[in-house]
VOKOL-569777 format. One line per field, with one value per residue (C-alpha): x, y, z. Coordinates in Angstrom, 2 decimals. Layout:
xx: (X / ...)
yy: (Y / ...)
zz: (Z / ...)
***
This chain:
xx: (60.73 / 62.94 / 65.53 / 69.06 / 71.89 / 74.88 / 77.89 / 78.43 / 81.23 / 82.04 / 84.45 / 85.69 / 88.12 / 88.85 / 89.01 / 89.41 / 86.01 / 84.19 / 85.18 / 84.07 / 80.47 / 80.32 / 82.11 / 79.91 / 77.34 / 76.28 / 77.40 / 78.47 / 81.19 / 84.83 / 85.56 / 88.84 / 90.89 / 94.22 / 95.51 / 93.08 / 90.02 / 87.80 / 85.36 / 82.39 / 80.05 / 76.63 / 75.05 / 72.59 / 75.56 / 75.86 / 79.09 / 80.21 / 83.23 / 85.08 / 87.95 / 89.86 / 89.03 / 88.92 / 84.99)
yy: (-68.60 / -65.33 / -65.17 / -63.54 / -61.64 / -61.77 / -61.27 / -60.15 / -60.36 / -57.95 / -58.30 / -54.92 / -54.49 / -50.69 / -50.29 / -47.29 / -46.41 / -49.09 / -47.65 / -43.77 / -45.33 / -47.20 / -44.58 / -41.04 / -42.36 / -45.51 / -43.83 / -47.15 / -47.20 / -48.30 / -51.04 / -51.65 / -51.51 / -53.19 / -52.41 / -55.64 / -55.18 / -53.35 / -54.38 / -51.84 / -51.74 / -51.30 / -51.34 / -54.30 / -56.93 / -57.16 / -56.95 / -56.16 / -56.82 / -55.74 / -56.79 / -57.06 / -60.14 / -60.84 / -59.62)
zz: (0.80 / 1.30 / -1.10 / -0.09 / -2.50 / 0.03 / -2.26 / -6.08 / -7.89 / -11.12 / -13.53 / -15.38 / -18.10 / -16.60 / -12.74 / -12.43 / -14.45 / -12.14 / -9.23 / -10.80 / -11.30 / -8.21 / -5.40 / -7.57 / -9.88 / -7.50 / -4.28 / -2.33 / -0.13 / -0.74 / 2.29 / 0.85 / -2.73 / -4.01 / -7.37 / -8.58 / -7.09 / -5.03 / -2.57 / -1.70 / 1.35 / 0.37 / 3.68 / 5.39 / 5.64 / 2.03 / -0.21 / -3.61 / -5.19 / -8.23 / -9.63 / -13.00 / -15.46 / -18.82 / -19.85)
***
């Protein structure tokens, strides 16, 4: 049995330093941002998101 990772959720206490390691260190791409979360493109139909929470 194939198992599938479709979406991820990440909570951050500092958005702007997620989205640093994810857009240069990680190099995935932004699909689209508000001022509480971020949601990045990685590429095969998959999705991340990132958004701010209380970790």
């Amino acid at each position: 049995m194939a198992v599938q990772l479709k979406n991820v959720v990440v909570f951050v206490r500092d958005l702007a330093a997620a989205k640093v390691f994810y857009l240069e260190r990680l190099k995935l791409p932004l699909a689209q941002e508000s001022q509480m979360m971020m949601e990045f493109f990685p590429g095969g139909g998959y999705h991340l998101r990132g958004g701010i929470g209380r970790a």
